[in-house]
C-alpha positions as MATLAB code, in Angstrom:
seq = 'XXXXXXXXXXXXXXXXXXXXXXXXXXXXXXXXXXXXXXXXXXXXXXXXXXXXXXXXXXXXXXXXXXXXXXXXXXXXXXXXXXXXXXXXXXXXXXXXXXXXXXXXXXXXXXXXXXXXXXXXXXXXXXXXXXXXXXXXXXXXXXXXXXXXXXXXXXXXXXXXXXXXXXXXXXXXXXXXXXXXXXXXXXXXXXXXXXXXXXXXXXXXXXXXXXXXXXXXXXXXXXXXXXXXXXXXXXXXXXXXXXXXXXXXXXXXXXXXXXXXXXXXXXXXXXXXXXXXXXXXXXXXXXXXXXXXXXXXXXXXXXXXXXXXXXXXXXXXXXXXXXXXXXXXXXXXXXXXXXXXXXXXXXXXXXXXXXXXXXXXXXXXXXXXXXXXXXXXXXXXXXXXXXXXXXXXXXXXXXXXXXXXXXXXXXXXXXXXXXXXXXXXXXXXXXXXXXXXXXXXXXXXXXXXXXXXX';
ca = [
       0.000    0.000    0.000;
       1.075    3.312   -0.919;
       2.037    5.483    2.284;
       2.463    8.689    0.815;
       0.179   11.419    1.514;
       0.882   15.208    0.651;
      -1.389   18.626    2.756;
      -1.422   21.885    1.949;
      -2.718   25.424    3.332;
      -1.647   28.948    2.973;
      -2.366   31.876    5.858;
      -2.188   35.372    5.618;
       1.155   37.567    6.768;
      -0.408   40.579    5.827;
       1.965   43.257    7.831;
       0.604   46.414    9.396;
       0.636   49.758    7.072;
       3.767   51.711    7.466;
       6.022   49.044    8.291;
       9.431   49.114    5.780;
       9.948   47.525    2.778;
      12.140   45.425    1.735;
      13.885   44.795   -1.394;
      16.023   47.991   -1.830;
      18.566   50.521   -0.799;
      16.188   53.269   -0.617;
      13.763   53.223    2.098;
      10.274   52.727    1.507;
       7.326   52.386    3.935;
       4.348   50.437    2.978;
       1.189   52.565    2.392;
      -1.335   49.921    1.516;
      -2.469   46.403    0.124;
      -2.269   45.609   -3.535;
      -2.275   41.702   -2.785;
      -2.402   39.767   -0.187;
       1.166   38.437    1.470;
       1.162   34.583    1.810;
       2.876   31.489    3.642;
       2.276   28.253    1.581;
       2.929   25.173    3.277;
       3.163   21.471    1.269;
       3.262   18.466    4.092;
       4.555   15.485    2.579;
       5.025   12.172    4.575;
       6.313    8.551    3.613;
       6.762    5.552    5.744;
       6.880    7.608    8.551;
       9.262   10.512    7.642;
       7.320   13.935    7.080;
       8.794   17.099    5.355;
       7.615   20.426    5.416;
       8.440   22.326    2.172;
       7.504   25.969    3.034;
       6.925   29.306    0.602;
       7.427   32.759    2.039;
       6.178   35.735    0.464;
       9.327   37.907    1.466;
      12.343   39.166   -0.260;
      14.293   36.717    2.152;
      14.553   35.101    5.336;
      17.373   34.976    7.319;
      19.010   32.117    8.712;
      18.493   33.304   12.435;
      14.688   33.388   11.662;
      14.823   30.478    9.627;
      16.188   28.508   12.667;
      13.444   30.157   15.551;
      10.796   29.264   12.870;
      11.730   25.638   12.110;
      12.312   25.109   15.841;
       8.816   26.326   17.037;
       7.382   23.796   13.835;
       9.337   21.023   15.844;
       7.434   21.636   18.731;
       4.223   22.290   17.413;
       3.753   19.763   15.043;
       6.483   17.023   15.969;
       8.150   17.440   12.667;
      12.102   17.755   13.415;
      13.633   21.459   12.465;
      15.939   19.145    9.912;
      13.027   18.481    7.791;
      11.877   21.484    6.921;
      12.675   23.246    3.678;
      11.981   26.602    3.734;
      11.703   29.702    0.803;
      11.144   32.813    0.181;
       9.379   33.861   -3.267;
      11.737   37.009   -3.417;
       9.661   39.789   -3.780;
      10.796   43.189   -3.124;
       7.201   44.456   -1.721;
       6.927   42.337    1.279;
       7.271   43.153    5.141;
      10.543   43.359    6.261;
      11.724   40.849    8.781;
      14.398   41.729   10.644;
      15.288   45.739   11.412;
      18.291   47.778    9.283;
      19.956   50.548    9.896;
      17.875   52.377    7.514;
      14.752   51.270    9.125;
      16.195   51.916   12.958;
      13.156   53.849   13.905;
      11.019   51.111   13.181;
      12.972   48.327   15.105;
      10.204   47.299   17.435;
       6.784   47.258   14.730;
       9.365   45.110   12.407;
      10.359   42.856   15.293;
       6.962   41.886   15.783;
       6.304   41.373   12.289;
       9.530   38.689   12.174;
       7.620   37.157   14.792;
       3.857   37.268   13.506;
       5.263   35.366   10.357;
       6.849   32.838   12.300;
       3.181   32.375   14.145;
       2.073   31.960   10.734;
       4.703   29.760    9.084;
       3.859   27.158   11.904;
       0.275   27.291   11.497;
       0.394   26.711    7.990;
       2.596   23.602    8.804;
       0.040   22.619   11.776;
      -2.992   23.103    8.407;
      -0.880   21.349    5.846;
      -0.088   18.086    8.023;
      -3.533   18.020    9.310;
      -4.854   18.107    5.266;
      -2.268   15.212    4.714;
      -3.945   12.952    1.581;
      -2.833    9.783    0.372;
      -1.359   11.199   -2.864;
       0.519   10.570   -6.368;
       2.898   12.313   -8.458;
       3.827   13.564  -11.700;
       6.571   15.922  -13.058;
       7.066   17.696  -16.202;
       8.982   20.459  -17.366;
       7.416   23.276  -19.297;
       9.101   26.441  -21.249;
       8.516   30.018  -20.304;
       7.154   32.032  -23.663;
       9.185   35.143  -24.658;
       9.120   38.446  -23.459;
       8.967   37.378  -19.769;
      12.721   37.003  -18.657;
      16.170   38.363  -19.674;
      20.072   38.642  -18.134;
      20.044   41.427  -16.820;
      23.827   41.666  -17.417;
      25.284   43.557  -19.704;
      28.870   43.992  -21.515;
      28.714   47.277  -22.833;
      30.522   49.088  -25.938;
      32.996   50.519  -23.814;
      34.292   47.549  -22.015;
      32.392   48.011  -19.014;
      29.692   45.520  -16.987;
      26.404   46.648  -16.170;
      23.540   45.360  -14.596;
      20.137   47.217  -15.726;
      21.622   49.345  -18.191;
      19.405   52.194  -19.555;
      16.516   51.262  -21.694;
      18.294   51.748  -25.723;
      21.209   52.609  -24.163;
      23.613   52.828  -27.271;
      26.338   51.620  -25.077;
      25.064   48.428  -24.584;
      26.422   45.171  -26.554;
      25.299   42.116  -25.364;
      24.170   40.103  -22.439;
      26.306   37.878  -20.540;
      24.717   34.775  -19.820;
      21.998   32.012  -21.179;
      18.450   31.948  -19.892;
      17.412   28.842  -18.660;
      13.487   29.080  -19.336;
      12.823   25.481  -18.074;
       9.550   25.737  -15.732;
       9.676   22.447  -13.371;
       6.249   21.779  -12.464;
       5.520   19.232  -10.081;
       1.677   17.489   -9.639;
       0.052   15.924   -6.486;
      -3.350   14.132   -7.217;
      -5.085   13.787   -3.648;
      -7.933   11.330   -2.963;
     -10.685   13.467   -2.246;
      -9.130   16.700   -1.774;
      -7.790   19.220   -4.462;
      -4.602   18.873   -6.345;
      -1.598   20.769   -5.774;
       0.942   22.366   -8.082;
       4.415   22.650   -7.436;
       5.674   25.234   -9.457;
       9.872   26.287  -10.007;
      11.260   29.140  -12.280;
      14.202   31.283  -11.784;
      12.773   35.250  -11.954;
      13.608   37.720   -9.545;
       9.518   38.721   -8.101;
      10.429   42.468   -9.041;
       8.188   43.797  -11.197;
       6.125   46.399   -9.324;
       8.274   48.622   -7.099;
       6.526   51.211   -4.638;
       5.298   51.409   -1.837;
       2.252   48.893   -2.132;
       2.386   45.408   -0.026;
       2.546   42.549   -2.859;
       3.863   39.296   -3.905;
       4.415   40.412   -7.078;
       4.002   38.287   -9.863;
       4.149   34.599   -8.057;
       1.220   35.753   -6.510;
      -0.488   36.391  -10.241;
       0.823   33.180  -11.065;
      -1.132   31.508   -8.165;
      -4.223   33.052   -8.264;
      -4.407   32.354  -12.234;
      -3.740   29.024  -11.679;
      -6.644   28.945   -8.851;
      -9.161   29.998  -10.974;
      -8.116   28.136  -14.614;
      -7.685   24.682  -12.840;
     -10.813   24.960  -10.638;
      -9.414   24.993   -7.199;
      -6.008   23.522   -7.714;
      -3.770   24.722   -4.951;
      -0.090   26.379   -5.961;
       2.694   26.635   -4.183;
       5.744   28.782   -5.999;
       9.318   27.896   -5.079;
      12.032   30.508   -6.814;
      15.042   28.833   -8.811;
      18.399   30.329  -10.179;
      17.297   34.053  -10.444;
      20.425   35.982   -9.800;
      20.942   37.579  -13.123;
      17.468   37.460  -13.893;
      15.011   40.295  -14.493;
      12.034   41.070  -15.920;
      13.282   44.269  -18.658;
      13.652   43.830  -22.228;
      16.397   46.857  -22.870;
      15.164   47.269  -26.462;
      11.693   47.442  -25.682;
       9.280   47.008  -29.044;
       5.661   46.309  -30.114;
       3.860   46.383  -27.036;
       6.260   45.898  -24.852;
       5.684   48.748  -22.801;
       2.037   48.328  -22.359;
       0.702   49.523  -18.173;
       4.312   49.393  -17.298;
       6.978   52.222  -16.879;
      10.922   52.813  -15.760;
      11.474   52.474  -12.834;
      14.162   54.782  -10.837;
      17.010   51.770  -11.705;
      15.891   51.587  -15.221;
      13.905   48.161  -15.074;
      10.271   47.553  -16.649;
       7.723   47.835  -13.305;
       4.430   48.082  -12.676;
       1.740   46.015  -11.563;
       0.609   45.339  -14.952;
       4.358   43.707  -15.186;
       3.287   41.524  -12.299;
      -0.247   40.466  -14.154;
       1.321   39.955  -17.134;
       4.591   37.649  -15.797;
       2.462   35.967  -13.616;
       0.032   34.921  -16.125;
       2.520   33.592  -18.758;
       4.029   31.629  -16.108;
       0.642   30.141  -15.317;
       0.028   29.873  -18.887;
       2.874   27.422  -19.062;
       1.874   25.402  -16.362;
      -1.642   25.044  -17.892;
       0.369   23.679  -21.349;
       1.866   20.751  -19.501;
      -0.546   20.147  -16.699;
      -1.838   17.127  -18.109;
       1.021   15.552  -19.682;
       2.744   15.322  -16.790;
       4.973   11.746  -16.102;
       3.057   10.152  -13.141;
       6.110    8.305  -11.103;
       5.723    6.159   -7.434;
       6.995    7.693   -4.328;
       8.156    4.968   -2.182;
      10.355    7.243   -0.020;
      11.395   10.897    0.726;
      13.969   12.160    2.852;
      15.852   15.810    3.631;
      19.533   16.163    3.901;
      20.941   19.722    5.214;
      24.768   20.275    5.087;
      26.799   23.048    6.169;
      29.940   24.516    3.084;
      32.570   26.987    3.930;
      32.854   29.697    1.434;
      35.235   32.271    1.843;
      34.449   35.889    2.321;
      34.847   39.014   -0.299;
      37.470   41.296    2.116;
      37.737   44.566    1.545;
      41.208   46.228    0.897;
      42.715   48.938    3.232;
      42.846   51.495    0.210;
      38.743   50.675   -0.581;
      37.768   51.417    3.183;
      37.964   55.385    3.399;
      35.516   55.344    0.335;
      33.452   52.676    1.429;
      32.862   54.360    4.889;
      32.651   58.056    2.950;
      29.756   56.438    0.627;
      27.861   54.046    3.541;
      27.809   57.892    5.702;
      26.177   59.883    2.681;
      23.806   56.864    2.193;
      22.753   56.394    6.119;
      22.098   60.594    6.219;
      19.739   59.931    2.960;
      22.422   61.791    1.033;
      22.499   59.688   -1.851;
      22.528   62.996   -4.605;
      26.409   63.589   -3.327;
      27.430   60.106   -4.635;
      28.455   60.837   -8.379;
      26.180   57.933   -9.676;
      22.889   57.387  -11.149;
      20.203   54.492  -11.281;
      21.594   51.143  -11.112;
      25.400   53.160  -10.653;
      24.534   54.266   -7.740;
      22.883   51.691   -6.566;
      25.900   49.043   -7.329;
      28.097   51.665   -5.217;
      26.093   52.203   -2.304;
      25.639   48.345   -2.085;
      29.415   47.996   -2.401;
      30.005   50.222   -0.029;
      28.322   48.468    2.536;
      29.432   45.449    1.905;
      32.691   46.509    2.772;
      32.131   48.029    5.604;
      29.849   45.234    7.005;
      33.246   43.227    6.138;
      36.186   45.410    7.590;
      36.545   43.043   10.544;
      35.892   39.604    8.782;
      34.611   36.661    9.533;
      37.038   35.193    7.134;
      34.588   31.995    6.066;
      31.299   32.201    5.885;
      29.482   28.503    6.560;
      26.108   28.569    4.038;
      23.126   25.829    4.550;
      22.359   23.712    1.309;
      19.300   21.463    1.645;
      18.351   18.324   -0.434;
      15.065   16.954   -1.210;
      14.490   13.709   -2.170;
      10.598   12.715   -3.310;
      11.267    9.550   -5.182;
      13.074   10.316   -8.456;
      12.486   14.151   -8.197;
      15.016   16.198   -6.202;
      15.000   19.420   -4.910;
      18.210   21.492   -4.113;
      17.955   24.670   -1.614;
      20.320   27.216   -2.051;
      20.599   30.134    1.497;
      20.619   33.203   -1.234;
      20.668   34.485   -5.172;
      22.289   31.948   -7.497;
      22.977   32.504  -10.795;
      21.258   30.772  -13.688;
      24.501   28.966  -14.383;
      24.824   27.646  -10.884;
      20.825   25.949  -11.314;
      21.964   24.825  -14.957;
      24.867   23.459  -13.036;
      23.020   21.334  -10.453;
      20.054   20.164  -13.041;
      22.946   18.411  -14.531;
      23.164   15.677  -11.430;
      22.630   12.247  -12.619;
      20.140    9.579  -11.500;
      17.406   11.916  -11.095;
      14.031   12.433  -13.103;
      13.828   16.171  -12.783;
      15.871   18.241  -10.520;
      14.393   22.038   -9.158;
      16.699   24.155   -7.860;
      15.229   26.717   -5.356;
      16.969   29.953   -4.079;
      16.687   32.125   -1.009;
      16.054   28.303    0.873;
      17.234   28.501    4.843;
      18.590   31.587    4.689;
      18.969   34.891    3.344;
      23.069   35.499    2.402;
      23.327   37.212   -0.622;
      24.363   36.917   -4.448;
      25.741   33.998   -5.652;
      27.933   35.023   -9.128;
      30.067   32.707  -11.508;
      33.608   32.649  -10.933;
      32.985   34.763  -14.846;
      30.957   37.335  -12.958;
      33.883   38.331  -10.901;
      36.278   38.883  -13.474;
      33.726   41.388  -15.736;
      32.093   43.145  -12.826;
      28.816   44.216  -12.654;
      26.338   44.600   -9.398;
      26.209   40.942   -8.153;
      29.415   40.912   -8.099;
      30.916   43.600   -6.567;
      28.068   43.336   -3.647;
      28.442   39.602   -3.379;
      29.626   38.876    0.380;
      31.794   35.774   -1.139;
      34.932   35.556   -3.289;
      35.025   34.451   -6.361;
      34.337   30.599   -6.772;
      31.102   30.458   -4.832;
      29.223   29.498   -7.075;
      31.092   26.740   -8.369;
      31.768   25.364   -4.936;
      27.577   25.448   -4.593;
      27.894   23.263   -7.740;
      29.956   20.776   -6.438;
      28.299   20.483   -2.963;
      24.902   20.247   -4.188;
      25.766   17.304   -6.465;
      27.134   15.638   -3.898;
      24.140   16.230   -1.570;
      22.135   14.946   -4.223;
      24.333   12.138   -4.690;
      24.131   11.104   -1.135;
      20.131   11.332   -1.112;
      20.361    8.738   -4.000;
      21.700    5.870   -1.549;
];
């Protein structure tokens, strides 16, 4: 007989207006609703082992929440803080989580937020494992249409690396990097309950910008899905999205229908969101019912710990860094000589350096493995590059592979060793020296490797 059974639920985080938002280096302060915020929760259990595979509508999660969160699901629900795999969807008009400096004033309101979510994120556990279903499932991988994502990297004319160059810029050449457009799209059939869609594509959730609360365009996704497959619950894990955005930089047609440029020169707009989210649905709703039914006669979690060494700072960067991280804590951004995505790159630089002047020299980074019969998953603590997910779906001895970012933790950009030696934002903000990402590579496939035994 068949043991394995797969729940679901999703609960509100909805934070209170006026708390800050997250997602980027100028300060914003959230003055309404446009969506609701969501936690998704997907219970699976098999011969007795039970895994919680968790969705976050937040631009991360950091690894000290990650732990008080997966600790008070252990206690609540009996399933061990080991087994739980949990994501954020990226989006950068969520709640934040945990205070910054730039947000020091509103320590105590975001505080309680961190901890309302956690409330949440074990409720939606407690829902899921209660709706536990004897269950079966089928995988397929669909292809996102064009027009929806892009490298946002560019080499331009003049030798330089940007990311988000001007819209037409003349100075731009070519991007730097391959889209992977794979959607992995995973289906549980439930006796007697609705199915549930497992859905994976690498996209940063940045399409709207503002100041109104949103998942952005997962949560389009979702909802379209809701409605098109009568019922059928969704649940959105991000992949390799690092270098990933949402602008085409020679805009044409109708390209820039209910969108408009944003102050770092992407495509935004809620209608971006409606429109990303849709296609992305749209391709789930072309493979739904081809998808390659397979048994699940086991499942099982692996969680391992890689040092990765950290991205210094030199003694002749530091007087900048600290001159630039000063002008940006006073909100004195116009006296840094840089514009848009410039001065953006700079000011995240900046801090980066000074966050590193005193070390740590390593940094230890959580990867998580899921195994659900022949399907992995691999969690990655931060922004990977689409080379590093090409990089891991390339483990043998699995049917499908999904690689999910911003899993456990909350640490960052993850660039090719590549990335390093052109420059470019990731880069030069990444918290990690160069060969990261190909470490990631390495461990993963041996994580997966081991889950295989």
């Amino acid at each position: 007989m068949n043991s394995f059974k797969a729940g679901f639920a999703t609960v509100n985080i909805n934070p209170p207006l006026g708390i800050g938002v997250s997602g980027y280096y100028v300060p914003r302060f959230a003055k309404g609703i446009l969506d609701d915020l969501e936690v998704s929760a997907l219970v699976l259990t098999c011969n007795k082992k039970k895994i919680a595979l968790i969705s976050v509508d937040a631009c991360g999660v950091d690894e000290c929440l990650v732990n008080a969160y997966t600790a008070s699901i252990e206690k609540a629900t009996g399933i061990p803080a080991s087994n739980v795999f949990l994501s954020a969807t990226h989006t950068h008009t969520g709640g934040l989580l945990v205070p910054t400096d730039a947000f020091a004033a509103d320590e105590e309101t975001i505080r309680r937020y961190g901890a309302f979510v956690g409330e949440r994120v074990v409720d939606a556990v407690a829902l899921a494992l209660a709706d536990a279903k004897s269950a079966t499932m089928g995988y397929i991988v669909g292809y996102a249409p064009e027009r929806v994502a892009y490298i946002r990297r560019y080499k331009m004319k003049d030798g330089t690396t940007w990311t988000c160059p001007p819209i037409n810029d003349p100075n731009i050449d070519h991007p730097i990097g391959t889209l992977d457009q794979r959607v992995n799209v995973l289906r549980f059939d439930r006796e007697g309950a609705p199915s549930i869609a497992l859905v994976n594509y690498g996209l940063h959730a940045d399409t709207i910008n503002g100041e109104l609360l949103s998942p952005d365009w997962p949560g389009w996704m979702k909802k379209t899905l809701d409605k098109a497959l009568d019922g059928v619950k969704c649940i959105f894990f991000n992949g390799a999205e690092g270098d990933v955005g949402s602008t085409n930089i020679h805009p044409s047609g109708g390209d820039m229908n209910d969108t408009e440029i944003s102050f770092d020169n992407e495509m935004k707009s809620p209608g971006m969101a409606r429109f990303i989210g849709r296609a992305i649905a749209g391709t789930v709703l072309q493979v739904w019912d081809k998808v390659c039914y397979v048994d699940v006669d086991d499942i099982d979690i692996l969680k391992k710990k890689v040092p990765i060494p950290a991205n210094l700072p030199s003694a002749e960067d530091l007087p900048r860094a600290h001159e630039y991280k000063e002008l940006h804590d006073a909100g004195r951004d116009d006296l840094i000589p840089f514009t848009a995505m410039e001065l953006t790159t700079v000011v995240a630089e900046a801090l980066r350096m000074c966050r590193l002047e005193n070390g740590p020299e390593n940094f230890m980074l959580p990867l998580t493995g899921v195994k659900i019969g022949s399907v992995a998953m691999l969690g990655i603590p931060g922004e990977p590059f689409t080379d590093i997910g090409v990089g891991i779906k390339e483990a043998t001895g699995w049917d499908v592979i999904l690689p999910c970012a911003l899993t456990n933790g909350n640490e960052g950009y993850f660039p090719m060793q590549s990335a390093y030696d052109e420059g470019g934002y990731e880069a030069r903000t990444s918290p990690y020296r160069a060969g990261v990402a190909e470490t990631l590579i390495r461990e993963g496939k041996a994580i997966l490797d081991e889950l295989k035994k």
